[in-house]
Biopython code that builds the backbone (N, CA, C, O; Angstrom):
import numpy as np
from Bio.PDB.StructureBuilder import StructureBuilder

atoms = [
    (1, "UNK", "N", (34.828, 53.258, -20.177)),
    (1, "UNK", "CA", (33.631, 52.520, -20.532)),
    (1, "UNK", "C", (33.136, 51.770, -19.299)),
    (1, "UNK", "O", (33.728, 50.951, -18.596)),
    (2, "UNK", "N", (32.258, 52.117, -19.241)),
    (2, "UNK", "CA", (31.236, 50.996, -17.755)),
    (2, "UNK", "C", (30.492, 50.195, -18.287)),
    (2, "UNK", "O", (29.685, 50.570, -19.137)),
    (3, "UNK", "N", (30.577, 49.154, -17.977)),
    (3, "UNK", "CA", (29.697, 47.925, -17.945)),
    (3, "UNK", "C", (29.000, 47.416, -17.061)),
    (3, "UNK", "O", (29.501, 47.179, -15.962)),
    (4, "UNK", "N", (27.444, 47.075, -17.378)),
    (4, "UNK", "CA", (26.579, 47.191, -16.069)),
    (4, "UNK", "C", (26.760, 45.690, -15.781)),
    (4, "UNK", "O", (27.009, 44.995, -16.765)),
    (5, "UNK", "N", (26.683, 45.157, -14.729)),
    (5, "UNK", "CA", (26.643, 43.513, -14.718)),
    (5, "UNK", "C", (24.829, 43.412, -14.269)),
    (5, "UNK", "O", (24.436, 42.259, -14.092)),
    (6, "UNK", "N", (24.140, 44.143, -14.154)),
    (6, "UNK", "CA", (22.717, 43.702, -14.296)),
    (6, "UNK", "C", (22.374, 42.833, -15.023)),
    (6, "UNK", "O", (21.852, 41.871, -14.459)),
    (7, "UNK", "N", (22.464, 42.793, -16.071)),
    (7, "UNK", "CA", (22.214, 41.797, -17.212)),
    (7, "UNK", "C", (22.510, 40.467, -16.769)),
    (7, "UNK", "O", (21.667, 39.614, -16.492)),
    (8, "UNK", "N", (23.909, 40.321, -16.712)),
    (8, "UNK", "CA", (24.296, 39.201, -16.180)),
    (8, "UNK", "C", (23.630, 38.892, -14.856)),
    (8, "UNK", "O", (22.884, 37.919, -14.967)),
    (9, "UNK", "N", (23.658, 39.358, -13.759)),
    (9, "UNK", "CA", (22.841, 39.237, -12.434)),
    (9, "UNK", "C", (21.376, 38.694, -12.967)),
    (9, "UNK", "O", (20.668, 37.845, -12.427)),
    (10, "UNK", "N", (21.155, 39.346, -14.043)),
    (10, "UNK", "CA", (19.363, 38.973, -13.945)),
    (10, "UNK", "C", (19.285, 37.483, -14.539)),
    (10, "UNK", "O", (18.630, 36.507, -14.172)),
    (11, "UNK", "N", (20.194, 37.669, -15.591)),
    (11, "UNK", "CA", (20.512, 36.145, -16.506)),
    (11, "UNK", "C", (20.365, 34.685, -15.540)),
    (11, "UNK", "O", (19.545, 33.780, -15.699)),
    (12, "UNK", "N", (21.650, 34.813, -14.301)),
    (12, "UNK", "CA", (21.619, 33.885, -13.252)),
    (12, "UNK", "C", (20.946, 33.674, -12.183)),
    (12, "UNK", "O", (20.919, 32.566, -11.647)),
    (13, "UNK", "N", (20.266, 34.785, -11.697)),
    (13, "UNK", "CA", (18.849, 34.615, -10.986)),
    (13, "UNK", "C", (18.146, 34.014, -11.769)),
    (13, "UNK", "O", (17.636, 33.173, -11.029)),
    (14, "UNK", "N", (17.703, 33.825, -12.867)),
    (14, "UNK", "CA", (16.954, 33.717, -13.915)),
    (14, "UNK", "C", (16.448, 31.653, -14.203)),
    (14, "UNK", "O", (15.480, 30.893, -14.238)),
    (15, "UNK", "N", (18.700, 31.708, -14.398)),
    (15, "UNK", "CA", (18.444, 29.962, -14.438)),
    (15, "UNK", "C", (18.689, 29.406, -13.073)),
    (15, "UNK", "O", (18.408, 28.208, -13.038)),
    (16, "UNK", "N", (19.246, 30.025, -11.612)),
    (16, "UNK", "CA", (19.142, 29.405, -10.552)),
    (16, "UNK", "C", (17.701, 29.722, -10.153)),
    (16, "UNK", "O", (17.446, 29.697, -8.949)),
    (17, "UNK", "N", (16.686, 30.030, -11.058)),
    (17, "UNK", "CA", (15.113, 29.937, -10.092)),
    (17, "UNK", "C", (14.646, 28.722, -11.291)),
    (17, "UNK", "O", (14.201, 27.704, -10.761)),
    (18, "UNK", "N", (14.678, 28.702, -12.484)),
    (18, "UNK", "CA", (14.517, 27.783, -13.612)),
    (18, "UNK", "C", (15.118, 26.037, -12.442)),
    (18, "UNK", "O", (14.529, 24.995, -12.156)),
    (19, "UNK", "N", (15.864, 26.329, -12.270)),
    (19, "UNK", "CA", (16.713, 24.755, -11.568)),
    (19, "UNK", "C", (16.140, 24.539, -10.556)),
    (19, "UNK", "O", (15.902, 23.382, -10.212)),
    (20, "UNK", "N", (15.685, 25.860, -9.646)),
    (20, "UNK", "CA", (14.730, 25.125, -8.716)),
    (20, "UNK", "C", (13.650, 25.039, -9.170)),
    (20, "UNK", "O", (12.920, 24.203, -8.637)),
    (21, "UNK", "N", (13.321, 25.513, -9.846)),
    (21, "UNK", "CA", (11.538, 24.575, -10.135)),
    (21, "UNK", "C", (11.236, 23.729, -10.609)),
    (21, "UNK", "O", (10.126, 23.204, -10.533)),
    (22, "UNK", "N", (12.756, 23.156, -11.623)),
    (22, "UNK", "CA", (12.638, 22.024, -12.115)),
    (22, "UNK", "C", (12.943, 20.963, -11.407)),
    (22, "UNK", "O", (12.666, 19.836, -11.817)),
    (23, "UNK", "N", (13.630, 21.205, -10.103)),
    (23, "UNK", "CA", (13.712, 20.254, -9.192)),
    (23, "UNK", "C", (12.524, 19.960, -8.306)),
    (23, "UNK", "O", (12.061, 18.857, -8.015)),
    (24, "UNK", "N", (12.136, 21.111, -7.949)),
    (24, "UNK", "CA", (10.353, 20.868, -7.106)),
    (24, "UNK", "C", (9.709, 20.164, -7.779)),
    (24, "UNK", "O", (9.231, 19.163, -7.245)),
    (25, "UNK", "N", (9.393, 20.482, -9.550)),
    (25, "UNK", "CA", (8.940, 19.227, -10.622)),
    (25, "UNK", "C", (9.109, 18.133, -10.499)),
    (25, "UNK", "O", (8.169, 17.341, -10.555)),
    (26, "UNK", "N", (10.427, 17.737, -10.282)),
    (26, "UNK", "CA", (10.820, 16.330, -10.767)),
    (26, "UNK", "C", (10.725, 15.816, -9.388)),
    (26, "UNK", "O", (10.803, 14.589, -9.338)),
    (27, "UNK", "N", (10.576, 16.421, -8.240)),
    (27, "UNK", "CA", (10.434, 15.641, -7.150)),
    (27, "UNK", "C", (9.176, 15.492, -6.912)),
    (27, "UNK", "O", (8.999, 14.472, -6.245)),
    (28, "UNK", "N", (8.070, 16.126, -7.187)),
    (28, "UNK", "CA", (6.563, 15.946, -7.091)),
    (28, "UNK", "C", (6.174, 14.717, -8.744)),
    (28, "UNK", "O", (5.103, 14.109, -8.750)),
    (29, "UNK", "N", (6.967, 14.581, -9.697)),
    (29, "UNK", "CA", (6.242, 13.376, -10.415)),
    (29, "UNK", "C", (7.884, 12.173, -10.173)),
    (29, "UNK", "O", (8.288, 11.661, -11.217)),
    (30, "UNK", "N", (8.418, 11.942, -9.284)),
    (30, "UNK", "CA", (9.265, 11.112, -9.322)),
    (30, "UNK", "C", (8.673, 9.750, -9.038)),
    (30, "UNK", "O", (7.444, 9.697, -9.065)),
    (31, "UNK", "N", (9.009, 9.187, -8.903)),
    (31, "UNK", "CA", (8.464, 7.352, -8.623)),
    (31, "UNK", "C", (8.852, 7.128, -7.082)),
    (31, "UNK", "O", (9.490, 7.946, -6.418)),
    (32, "UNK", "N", (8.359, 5.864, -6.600)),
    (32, "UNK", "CA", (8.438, 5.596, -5.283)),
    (32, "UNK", "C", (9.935, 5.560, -4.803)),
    (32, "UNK", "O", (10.648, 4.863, -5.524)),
    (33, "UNK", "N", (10.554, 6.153, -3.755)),
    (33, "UNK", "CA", (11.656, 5.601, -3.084)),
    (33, "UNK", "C", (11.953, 4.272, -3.617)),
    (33, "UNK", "O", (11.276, 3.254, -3.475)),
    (34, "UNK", "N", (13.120, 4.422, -4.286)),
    (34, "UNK", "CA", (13.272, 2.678, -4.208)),
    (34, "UNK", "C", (14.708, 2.458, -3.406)),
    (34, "UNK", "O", (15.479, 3.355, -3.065)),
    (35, "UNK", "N", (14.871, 1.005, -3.191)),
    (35, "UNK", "CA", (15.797, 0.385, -2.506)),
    (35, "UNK", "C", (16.745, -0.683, -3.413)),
    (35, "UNK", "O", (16.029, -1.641, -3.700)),
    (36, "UNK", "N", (17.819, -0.816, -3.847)),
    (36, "UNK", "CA", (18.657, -1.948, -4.529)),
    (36, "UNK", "C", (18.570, -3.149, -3.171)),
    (36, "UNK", "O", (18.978, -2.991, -2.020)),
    (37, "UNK", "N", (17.755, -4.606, -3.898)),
    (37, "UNK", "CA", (17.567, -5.516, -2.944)),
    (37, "UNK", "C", (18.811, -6.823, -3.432)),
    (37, "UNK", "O", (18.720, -7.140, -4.618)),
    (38, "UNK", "N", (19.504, -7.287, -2.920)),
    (38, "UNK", "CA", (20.640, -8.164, -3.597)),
    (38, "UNK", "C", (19.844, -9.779, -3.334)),
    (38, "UNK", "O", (19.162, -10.110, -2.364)),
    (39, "UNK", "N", (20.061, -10.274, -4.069)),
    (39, "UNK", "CA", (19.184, -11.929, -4.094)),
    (39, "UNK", "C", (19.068, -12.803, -2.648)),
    (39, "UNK", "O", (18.336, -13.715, -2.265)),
    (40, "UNK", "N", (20.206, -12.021, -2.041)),
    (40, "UNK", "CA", (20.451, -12.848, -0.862)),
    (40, "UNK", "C", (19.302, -12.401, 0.091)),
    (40, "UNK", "O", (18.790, -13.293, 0.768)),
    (41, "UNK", "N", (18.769, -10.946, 0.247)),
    (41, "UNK", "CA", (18.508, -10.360, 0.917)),
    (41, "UNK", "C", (16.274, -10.641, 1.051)),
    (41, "UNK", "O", (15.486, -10.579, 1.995)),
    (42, "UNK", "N", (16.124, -10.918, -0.382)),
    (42, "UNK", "CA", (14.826, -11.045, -0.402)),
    (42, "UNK", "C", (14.548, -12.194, -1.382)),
    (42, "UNK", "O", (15.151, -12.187, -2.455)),
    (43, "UNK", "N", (13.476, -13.416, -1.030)),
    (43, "UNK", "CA", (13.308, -14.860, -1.249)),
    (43, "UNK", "C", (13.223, -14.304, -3.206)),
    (43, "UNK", "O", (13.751, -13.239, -3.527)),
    (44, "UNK", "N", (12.752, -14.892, -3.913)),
    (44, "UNK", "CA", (12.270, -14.552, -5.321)),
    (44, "UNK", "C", (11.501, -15.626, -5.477)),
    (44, "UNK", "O", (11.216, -15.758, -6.667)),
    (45, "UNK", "N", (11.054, -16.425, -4.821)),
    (45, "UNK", "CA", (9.701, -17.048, -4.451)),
    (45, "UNK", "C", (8.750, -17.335, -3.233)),
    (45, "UNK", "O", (9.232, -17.096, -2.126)),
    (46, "UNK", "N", (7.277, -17.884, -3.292)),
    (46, "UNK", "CA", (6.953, -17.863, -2.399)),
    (46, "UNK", "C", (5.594, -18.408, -2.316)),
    (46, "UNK", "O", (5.122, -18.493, -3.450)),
    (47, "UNK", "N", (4.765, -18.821, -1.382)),
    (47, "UNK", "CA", (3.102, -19.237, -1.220)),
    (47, "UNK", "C", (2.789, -17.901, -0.822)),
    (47, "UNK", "O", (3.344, -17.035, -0.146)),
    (48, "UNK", "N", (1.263, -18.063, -1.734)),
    (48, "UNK", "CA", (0.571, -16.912, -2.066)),
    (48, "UNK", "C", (-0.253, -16.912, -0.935)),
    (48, "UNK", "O", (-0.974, -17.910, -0.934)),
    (49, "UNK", "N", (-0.444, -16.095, 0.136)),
    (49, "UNK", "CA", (-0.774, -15.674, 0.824)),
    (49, "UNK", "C", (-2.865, -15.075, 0.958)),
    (49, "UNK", "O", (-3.719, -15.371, 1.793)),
    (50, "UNK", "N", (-2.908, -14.445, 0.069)),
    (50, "UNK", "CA", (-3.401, -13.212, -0.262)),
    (50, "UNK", "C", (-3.093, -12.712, -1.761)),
    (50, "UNK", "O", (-1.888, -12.625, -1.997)),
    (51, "UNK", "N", (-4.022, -12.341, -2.898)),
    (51, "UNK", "CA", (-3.670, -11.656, -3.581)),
    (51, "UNK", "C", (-4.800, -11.135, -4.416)),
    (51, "UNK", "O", (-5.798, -11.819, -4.642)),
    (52, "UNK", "N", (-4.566, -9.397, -5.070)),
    (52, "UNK", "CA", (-5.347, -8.718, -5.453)),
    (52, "UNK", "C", (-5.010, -8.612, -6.806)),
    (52, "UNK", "O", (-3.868, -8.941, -7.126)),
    (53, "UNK", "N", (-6.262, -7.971, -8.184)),
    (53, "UNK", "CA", (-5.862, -7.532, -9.190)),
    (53, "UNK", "C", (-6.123, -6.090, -9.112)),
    (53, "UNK", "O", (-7.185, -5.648, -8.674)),
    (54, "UNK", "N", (-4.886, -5.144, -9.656)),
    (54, "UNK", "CA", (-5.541, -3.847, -10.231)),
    (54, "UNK", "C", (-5.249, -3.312, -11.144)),
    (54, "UNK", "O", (-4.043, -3.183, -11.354)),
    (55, "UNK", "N", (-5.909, -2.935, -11.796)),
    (55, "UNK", "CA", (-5.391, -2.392, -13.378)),
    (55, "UNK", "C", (-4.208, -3.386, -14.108)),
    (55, "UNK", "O", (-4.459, -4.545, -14.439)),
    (56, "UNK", "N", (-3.442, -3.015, -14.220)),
    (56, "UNK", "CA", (-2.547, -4.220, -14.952)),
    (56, "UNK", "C", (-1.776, -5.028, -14.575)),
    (56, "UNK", "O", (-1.061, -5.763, -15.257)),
    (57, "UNK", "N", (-1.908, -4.911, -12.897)),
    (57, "UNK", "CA", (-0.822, -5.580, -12.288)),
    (57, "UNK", "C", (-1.467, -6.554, -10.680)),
    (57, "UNK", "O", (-2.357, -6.179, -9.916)),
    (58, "UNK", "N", (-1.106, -7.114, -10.645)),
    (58, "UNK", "CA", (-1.272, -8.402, -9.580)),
    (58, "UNK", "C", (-0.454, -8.348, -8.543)),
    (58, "UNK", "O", (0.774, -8.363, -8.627)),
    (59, "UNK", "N", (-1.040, -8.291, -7.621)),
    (59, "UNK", "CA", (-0.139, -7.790, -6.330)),
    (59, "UNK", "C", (-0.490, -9.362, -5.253)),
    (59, "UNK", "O", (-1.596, -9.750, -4.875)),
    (60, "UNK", "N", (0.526, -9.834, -5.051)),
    (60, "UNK", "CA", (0.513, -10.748, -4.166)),
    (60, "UNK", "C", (1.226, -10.627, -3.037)),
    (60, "UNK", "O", (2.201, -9.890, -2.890)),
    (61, "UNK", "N", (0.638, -11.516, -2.042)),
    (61, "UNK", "CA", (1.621, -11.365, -0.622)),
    (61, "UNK", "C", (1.976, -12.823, -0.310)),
    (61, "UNK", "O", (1.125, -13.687, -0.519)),
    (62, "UNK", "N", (2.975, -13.095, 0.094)),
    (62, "UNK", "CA", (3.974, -14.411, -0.391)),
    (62, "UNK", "C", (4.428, -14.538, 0.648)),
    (62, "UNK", "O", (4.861, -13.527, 1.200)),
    (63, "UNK", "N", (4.506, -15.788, 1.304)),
    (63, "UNK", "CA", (5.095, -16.137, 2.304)),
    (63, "UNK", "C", (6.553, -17.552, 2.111)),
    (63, "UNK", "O", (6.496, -18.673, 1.604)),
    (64, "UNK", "N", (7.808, -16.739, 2.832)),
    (64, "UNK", "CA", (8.627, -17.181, 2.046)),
    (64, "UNK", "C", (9.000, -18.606, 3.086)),
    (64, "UNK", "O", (8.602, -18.816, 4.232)),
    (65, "UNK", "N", (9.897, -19.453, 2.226)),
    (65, "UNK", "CA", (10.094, -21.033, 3.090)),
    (65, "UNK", "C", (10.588, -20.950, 4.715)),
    (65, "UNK", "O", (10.705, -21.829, 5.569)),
    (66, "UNK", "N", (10.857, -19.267, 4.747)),
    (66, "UNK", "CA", (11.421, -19.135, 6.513)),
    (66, "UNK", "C", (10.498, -18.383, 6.970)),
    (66, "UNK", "O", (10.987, -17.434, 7.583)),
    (67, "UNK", "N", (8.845, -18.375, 6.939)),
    (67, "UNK", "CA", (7.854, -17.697, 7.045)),
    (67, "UNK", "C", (7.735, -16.296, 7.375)),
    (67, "UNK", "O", (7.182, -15.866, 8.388)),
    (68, "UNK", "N", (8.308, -15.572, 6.423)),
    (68, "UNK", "CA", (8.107, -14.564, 6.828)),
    (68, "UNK", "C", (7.372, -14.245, 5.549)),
    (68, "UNK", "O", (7.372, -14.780, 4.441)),
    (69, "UNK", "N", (6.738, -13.190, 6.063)),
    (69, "UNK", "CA", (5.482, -12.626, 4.669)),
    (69, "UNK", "C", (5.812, -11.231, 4.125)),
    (69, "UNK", "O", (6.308, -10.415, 4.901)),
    (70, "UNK", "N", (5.547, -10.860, 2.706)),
    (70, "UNK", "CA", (6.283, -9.813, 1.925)),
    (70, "UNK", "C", (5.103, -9.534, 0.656)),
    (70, "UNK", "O", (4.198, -10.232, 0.197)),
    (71, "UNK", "N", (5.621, -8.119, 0.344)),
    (71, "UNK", "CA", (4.537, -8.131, -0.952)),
    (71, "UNK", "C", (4.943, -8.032, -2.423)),
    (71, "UNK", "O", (6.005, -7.411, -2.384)),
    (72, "UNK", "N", (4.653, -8.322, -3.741)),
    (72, "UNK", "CA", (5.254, -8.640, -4.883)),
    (72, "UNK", "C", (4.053, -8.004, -5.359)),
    (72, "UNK", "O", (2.903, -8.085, -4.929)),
    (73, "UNK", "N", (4.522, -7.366, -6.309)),
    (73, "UNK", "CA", (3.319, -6.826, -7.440)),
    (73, "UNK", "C", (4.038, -6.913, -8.832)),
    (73, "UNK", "O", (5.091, -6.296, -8.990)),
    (74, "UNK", "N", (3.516, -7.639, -9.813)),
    (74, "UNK", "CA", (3.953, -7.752, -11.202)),
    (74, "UNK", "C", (2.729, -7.809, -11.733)),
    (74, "UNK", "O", (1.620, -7.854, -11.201)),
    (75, "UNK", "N", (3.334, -7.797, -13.722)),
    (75, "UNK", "CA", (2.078, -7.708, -14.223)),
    (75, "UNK", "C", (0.800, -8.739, -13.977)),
    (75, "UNK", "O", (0.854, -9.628, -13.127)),
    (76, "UNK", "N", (-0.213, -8.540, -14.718)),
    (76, "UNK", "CA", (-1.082, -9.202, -14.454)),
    (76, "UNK", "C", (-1.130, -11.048, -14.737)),
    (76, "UNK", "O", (-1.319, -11.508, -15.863)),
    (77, "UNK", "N", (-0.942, -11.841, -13.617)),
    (77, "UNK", "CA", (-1.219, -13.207, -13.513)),
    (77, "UNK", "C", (-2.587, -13.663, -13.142)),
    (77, "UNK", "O", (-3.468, -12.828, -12.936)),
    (78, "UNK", "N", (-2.814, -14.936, -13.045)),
    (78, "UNK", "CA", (-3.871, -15.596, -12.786)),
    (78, "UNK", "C", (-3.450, -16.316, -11.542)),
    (78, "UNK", "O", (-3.112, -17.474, -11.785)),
    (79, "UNK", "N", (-3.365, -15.948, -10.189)),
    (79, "UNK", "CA", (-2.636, -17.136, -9.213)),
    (79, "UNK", "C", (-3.931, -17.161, -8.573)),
    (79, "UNK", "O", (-4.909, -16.593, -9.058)),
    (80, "UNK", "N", (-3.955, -17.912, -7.323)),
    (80, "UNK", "CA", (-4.660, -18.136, -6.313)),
    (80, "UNK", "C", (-4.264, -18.346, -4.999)),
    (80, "UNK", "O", (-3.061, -18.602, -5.036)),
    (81, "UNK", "N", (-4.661, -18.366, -3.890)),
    (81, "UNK", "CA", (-4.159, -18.396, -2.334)),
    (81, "UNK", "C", (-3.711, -19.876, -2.455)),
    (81, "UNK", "O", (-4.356, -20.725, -3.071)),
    (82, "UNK", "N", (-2.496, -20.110, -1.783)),
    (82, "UNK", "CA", (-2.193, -21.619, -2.206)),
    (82, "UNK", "C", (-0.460, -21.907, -3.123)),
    (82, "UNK", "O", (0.582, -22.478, -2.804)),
    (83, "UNK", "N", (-0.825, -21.329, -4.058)),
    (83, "UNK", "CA", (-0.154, -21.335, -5.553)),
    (83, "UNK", "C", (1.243, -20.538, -5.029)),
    (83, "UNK", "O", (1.256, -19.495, -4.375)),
    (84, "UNK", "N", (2.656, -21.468, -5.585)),
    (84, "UNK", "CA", (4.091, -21.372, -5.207)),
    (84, "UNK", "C", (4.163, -19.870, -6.491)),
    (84, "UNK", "O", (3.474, -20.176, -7.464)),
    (85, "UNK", "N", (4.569, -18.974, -6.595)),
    (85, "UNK", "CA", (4.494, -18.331, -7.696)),
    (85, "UNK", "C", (6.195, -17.349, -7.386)),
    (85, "UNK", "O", (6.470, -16.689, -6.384)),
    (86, "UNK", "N", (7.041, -17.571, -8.582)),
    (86, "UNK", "CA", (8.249, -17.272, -8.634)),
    (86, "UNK", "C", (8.298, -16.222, -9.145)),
    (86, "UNK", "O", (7.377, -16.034, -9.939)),
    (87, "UNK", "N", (9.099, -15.300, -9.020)),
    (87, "UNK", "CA", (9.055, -13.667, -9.691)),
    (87, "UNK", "C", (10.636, -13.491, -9.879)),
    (87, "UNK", "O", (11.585, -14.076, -9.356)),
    (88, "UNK", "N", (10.548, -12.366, -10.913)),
    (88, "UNK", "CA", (12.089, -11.853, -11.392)),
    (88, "UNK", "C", (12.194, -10.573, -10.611)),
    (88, "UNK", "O", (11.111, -10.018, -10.798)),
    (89, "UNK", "N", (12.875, -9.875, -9.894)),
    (89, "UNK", "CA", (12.391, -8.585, -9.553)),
    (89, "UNK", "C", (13.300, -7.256, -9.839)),
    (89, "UNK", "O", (14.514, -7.103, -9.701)),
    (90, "UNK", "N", (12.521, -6.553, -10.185)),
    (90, "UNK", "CA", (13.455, -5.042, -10.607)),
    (90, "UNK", "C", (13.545, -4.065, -9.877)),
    (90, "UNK", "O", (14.290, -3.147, -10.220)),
    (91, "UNK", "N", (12.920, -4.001, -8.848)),
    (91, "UNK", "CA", (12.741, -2.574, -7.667)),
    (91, "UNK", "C", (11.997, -2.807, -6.720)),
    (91, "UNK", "O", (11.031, -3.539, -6.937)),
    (92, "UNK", "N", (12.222, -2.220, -5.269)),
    (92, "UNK", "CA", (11.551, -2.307, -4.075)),
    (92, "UNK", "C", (10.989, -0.685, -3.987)),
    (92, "UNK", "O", (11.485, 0.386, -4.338)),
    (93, "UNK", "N", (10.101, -0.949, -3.540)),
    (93, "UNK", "CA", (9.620, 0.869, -3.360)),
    (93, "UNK", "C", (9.227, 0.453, -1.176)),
    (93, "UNK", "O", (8.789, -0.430, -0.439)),
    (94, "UNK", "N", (9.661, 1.515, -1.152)),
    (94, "UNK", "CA", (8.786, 1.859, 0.530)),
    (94, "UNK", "C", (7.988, 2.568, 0.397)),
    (94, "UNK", "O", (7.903, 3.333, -0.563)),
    (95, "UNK", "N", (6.806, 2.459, 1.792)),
    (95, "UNK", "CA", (5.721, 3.176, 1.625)),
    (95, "UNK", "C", (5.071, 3.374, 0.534)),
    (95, "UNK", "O", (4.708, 4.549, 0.478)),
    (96, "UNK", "N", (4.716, 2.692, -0.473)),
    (96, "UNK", "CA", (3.970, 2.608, -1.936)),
    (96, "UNK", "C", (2.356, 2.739, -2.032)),
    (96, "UNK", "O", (1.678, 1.816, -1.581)),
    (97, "UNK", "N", (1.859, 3.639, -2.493)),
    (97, "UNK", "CA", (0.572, 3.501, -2.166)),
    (97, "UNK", "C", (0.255, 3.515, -3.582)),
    (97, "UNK", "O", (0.666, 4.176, -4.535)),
    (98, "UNK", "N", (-1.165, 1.976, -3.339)),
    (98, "UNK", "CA", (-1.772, 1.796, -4.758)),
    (98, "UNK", "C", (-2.881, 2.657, -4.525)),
    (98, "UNK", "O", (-3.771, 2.475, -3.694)),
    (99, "UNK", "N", (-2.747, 3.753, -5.438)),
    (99, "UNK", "CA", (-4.037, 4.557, -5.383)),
    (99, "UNK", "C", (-5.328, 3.314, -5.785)),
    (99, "UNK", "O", (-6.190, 3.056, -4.944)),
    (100, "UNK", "N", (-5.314, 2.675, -7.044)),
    (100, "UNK", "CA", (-6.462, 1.454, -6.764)),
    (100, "UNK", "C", (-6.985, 0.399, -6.137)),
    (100, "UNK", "O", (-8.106, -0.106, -6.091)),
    (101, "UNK", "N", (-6.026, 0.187, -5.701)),
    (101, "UNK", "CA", (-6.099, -0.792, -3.948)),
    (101, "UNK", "C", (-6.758, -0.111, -2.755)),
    (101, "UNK", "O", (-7.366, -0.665, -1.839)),
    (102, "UNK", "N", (-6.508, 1.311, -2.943)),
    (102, "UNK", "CA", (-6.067, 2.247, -2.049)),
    (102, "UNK", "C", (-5.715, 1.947, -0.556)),
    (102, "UNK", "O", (-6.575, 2.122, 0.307)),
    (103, "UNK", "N", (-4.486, 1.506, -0.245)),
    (103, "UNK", "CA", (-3.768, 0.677, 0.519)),
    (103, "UNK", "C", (-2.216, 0.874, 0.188)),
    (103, "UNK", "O", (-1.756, 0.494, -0.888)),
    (104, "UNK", "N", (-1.383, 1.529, 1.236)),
    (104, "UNK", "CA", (-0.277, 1.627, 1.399)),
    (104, "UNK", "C", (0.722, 0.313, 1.529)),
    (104, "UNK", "O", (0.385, -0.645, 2.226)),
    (105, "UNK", "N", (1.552, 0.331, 1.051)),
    (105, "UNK", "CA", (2.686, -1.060, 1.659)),
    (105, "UNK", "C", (3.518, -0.364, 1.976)),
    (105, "UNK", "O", (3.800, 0.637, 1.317)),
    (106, "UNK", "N", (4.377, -0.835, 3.491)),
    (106, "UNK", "CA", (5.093, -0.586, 3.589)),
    (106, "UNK", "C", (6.721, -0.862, 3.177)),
    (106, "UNK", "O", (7.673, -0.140, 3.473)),
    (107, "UNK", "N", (6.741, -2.028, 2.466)),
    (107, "UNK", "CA", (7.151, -2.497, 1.577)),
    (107, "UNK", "C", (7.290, -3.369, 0.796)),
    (107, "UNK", "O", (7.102, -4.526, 1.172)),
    (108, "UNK", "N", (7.694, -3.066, -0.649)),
    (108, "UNK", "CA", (6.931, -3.793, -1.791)),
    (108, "UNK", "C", (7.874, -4.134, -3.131)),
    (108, "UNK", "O", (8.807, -3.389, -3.430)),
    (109, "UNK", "N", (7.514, -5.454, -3.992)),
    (109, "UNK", "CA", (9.112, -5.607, -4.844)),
    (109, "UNK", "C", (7.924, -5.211, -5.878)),
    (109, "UNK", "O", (6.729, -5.503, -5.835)),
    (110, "UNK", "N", (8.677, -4.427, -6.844)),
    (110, "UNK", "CA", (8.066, -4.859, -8.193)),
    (110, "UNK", "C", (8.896, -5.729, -9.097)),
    (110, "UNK", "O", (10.112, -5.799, -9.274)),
    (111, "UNK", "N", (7.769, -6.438, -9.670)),
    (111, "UNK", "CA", (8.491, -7.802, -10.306)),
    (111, "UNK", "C", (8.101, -7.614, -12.142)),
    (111, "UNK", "O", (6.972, -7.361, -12.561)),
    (112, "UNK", "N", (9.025, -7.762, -12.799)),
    (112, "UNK", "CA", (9.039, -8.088, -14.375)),
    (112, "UNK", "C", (8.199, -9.138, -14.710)),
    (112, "UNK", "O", (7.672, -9.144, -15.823)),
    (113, "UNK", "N", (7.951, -10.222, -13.737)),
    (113, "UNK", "CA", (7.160, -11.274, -13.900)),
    (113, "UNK", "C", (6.680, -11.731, -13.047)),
    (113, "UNK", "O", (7.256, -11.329, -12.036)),
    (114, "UNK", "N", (5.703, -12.559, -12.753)),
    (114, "UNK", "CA", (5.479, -13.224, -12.162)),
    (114, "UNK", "C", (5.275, -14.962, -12.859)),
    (114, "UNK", "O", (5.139, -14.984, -14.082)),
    (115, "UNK", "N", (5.255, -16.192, -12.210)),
    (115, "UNK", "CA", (4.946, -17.278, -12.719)),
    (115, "UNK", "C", (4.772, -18.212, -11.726)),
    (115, "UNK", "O", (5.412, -18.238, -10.674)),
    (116, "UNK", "N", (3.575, -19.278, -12.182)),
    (116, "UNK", "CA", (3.340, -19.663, -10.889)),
    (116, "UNK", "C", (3.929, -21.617, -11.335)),
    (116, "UNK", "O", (3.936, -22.324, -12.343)),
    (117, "UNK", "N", (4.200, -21.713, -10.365)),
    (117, "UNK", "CA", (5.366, -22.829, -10.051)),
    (117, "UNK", "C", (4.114, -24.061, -10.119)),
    (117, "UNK", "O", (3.067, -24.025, -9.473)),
    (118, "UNK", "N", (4.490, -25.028, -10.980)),
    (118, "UNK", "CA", (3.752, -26.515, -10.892)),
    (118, "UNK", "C", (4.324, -27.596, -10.106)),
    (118, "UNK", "O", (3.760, -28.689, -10.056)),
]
sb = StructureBuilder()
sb.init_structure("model")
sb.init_model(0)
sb.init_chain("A")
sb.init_seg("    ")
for serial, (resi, resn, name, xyz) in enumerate(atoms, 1):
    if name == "N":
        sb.init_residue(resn, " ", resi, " ")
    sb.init_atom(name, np.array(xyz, "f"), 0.0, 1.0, " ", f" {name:<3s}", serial, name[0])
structure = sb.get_structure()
């Protein structure tokens, strides 16, 4: 009795081309590079610098008590240039581009919150 292994051959060509395309997929809708930032490493407050609204989220640039300047985008607040505004943060992305800004950062926290300090 002979047994053809075609079948099988075609089967695994079949799901090793399926795996790559689902990887070309998932890398063309993936989310920004992100970075794990540890508390020590980036302020979680700051004077508002500069800041824009777009669509649902508020992007500020914050200058922290050892002056160095950084960008925070959380949902949508009401701050102003001036205003101490404290954030929780969940992810850094590099190179982030707000298609509605349309303006790249080179790097950027996204924040769960924002709140602005009295």
């Amino acid at each position: 009795m002979r047994i053809s292994h075609l079948p099988v051959f075609a089967s695994l060509l079949a799901v090793a081309a399926l795996g790559s395309f689902q990887a070309v997929a998932a890398e063309k809708s993936a989310p920004p590079p992100q970075t794990a930032v540890s508390k020590q490493a980036m302020p979680s407050e700051g004077k508002v610098i500069s800041t824009a609204d777009a669509s649902i989220y508020t992007y500020v640039e914050l200058e922290a008590a050892n002056g160095k300047r950084f960008w925070v985008a959380g949902p949508t607040t009401k701050v102003k240039v001036g205003d101490r505004v404290r954030f929780a943060e969940s992810m850094v992305a590099e190179n982030f581009t707000s298609k509605t800004l349309n303006r790249t950062f080179d790097r950027i926290i996204f924040a769960s919150g924002l709140s602005v300090m009295k």
